[in-house]
Every structure is written in C-alpha cells, then in structure tokens.
C-alpha positions as CSV (number, residue, x, y, z in Angstrom):
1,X,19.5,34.1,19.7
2,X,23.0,33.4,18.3
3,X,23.0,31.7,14.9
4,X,25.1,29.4,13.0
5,X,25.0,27.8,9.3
6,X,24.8,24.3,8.4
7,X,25.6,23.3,5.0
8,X,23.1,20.1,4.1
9,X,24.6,16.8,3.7
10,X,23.5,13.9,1.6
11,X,21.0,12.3,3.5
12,X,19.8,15.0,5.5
13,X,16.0,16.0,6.4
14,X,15.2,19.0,7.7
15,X,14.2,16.8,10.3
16,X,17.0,14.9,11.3
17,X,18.7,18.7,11.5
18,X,16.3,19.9,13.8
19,X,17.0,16.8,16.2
20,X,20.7,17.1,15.9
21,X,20.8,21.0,16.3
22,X,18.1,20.9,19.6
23,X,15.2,23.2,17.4
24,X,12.3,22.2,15.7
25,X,11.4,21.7,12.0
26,X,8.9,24.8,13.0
27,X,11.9,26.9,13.6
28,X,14.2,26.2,11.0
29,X,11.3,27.0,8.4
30,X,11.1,30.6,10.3
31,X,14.2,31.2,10.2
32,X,15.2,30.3,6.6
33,X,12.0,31.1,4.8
34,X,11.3,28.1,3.5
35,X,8.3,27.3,1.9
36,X,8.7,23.4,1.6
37,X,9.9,21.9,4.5
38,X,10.1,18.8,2.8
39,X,12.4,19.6,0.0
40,X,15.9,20.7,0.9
41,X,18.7,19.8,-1.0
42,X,22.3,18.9,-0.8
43,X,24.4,21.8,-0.6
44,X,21.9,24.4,0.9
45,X,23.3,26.4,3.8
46,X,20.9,26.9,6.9
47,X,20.9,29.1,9.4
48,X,20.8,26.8,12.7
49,X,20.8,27.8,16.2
50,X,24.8,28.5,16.9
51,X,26.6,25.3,18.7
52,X,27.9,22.2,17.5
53,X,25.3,19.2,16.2
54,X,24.7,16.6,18.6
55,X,22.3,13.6,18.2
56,X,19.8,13.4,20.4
57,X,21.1,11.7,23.8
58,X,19.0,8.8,22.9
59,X,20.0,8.2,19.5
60,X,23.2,8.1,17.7
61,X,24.3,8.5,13.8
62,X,24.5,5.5,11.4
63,X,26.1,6.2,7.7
64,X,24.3,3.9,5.5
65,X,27.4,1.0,3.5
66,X,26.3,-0.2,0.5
67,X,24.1,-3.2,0.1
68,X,22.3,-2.0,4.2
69,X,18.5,-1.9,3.9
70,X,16.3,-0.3,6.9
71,X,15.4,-3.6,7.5
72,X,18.8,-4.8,8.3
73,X,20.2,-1.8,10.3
74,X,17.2,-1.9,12.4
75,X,17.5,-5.7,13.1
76,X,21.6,-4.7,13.7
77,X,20.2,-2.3,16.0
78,X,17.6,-3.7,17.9
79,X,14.6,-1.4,16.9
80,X,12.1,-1.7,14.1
81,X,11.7,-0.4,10.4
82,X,8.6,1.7,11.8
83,X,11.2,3.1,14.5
84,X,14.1,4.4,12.4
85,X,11.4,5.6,9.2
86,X,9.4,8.1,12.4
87,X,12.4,9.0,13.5
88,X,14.2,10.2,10.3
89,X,10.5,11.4,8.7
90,X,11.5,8.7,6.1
91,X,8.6,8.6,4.0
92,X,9.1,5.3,1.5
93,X,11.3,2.9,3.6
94,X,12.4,1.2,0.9
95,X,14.2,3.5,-0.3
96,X,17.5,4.6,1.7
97,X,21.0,5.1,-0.1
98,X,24.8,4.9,0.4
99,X,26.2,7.8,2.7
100,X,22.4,8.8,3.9
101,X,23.1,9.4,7.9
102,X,20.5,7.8,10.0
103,X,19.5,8.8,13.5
104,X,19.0,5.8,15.1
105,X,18.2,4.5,18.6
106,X,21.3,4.4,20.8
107,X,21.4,0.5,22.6
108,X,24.7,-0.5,22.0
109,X,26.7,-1.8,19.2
110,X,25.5,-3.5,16.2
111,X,25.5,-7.5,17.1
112,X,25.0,-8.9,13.7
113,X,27.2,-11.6,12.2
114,X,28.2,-11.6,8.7
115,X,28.9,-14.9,6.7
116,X,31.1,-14.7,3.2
117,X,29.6,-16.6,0.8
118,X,31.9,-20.0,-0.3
119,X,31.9,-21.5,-3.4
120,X,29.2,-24.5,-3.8
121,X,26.9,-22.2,-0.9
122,X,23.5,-22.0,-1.9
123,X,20.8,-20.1,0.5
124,X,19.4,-23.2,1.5
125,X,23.0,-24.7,2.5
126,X,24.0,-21.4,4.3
127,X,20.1,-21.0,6.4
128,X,20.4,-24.9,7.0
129,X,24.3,-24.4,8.9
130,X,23.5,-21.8,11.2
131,X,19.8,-22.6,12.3
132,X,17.8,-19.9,10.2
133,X,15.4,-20.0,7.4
134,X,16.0,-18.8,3.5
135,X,13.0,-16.5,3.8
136,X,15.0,-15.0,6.9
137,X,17.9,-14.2,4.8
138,X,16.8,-13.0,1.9
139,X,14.4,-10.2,3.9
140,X,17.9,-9.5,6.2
141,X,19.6,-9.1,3.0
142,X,17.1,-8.3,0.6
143,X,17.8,-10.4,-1.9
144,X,15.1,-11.3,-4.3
145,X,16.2,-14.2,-6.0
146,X,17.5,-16.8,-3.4
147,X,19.1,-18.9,-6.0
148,X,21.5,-16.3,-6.7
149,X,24.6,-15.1,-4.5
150,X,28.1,-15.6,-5.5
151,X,31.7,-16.5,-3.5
152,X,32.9,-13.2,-1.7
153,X,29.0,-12.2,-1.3
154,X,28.7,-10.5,2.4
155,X,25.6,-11.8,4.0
156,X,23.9,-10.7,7.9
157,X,23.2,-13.7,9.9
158,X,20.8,-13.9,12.5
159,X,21.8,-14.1,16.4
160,X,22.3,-18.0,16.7
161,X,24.6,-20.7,16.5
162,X,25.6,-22.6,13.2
163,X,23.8,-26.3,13.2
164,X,26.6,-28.8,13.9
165,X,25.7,-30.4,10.8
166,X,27.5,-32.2,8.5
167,X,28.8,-31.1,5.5
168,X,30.2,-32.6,3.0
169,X,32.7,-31.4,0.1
170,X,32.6,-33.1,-3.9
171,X,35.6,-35.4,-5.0
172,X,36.3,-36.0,-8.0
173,X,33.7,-39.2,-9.8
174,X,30.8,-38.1,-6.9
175,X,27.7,-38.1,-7.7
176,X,24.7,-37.2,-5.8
177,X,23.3,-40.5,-6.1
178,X,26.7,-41.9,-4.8
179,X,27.1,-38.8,-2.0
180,X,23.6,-39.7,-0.4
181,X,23.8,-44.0,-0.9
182,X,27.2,-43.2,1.5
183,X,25.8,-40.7,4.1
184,X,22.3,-42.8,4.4
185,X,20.4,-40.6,2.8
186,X,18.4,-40.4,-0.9
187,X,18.8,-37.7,-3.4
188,X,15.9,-36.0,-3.2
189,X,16.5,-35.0,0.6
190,X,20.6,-33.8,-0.8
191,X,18.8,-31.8,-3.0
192,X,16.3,-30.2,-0.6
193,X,18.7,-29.6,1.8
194,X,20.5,-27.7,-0.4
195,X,18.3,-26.2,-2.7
196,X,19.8,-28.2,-5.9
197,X,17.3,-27.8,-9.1
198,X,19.6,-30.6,-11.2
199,X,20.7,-33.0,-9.1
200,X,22.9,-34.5,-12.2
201,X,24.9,-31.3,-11.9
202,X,27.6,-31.2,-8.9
203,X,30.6,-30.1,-8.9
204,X,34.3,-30.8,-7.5
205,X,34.7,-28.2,-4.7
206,X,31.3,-28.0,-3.5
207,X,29.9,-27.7,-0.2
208,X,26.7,-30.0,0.3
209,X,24.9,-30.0,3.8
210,X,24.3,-33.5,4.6
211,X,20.7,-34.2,5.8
C-alpha cells in the first residue's frame, strides 16, 4: 500500500485523521508505532494512506472563530453537542479552541442569525425583541453573567422573528417613572422587561422595550 505523510494540525485527533484519510485509528497506530493513540501533538508527521484528505461524504470541516462553543456550532448546524463530541472523539465538550477543525455533519449551511449588541441592550431587552428567552442566549452564547455584554458584542439568535414590540429610546429629563406613566405602563414592569436593577438610573441613548 502506497503511503503519504500528514503533518498534524492544531486541532487534530488521530481520529478525525483516520475519517478524513479513509483508514482507521487501528491502522494509523500500526503504521506509526504509536503507543498512545490519544496523544499526538501539533507538528508530528504521520504516515497516512497516500491520496488527498477528504471528509467523510457525510460530513464536512468547520474551523472553530473565536467566542463559538460546541453548543452553538451544533445548534448552527442542526445536530447535537453529543453528535459533533462522538464524531471528533471529543472527550470534555467544553472545551474546544480557536483554529480546532471540526468534522461536522454535512446539512447545509449554517442558518444562524447574529445580533450586534446596541448601546442601552440589556439580555432581557434583546430576548424580549426577537421572541426568545435570556436563559436561551446565554447557553447559545455562553455567557455566564447575563447582565454583562457590551455595544459591538456579536450575539447567535435563534431561528425566529423579532417581537414587533415597542421600543422606546431616552430623551433628555426621562425618567422611568415618567417613560412608563406615558406608555401605560408602571415601573416595575419597564424594569422587568428590561432587566434594570436601579430603575433611578437611565440614560439618554438608551433603548427600553416597552411592555
């Protein structure tokens, strides 16, 4: 049998080789004389069965961006955490990192939508305009702290269309007392609706959903 060499890449498994080269994990370890198949490392040349690397005709090959968790490319994708951890012999899938290539199932392009974050957005604002839940976001985007993102923050969205709410932006001598006594609503259900801790503290600029 004809050989070729394959020098490892970051993010590469001795698994995710075999797939892409048509062998088995089984036959790399023969043929390199390796006595972990678990631990290669970045730089290591292989002998591989000679040809060019092709994923799988199921699959295809997803470079991981910074700030993607398995959770997310698998929701981009249409498959599961469980899915794209068995199928790249990931281990811990919490753990993934920039420039780690993924095998993932082949359905199609990713459909998710991305929202930049605005100035005066707050989780509960941006889950309230386009029909989703905080608890949704923050496991899409893994953010631990919903009552911190910032303006310019990229943030998935799920499939569905923003609320046609109301949303109202601060002018100068508003208050939220004021802001809810003109839109018919009270304070405490401005505050909710946008997840406000202080509602003494607005500010001109921002961007309040209006129950």
């Amino acid at each position: 049998m004809p050989f070729g060499r394959y020098t490892v890449q970051p993010g590469d498994t001795l698994y995710s080789i075999a797939l892409r080269y048509g062998t088995t994990v089984d036959v790399l370890v023969a043929l390199n004389g390796l006595a972990d198949p678990s631990f290669i490392y970045v730089g290591q040349v292989l002998l591989v069965p000679a040809g060019q690397p092709q994923p799988p005709a199921d699959t295809q090959v997803y470079i991981v961006q910074r700030g993607d968790t398995l959770f997310s490319i698998a929701w981009r994708y249409g498959t599961t955490v469980a899915e794209l951890a068995r199928i790249n012999n990931i281990a811990n899938p919490w753990f993934i990192y920039v420039g780690q290539s993924l095998l993932i199932p082949a359905r199609g392009e990713p459909s998710a939508r991305v929202y930049i974050v605005q100035p005066g957005d707050t989780l509960t604002s941006i889950a309230l305009r386009h029909g989703t839940t905080v608890q949704t976001l923050m496991l899409l985007n893994r953010i631990t702290n919903p009552w911190w993102i910032y303006p310019g923050q990229r943030l998935l969205l799920p499939e569905s269309q923003p609320r046609p709410g109301r949303v109202y932006t601060v002018l100068p001598g508003d208050t939220l007392y004021s802001i809810a006594w003109r839109h018919g609503t009270t304070v405490e259900a401005l505050a909710a609706a946008n997840g406000i801790t202080a509602p003494w503290v607005i500010y001109v600029g921002q961007l309040l959903v209006l129950p």
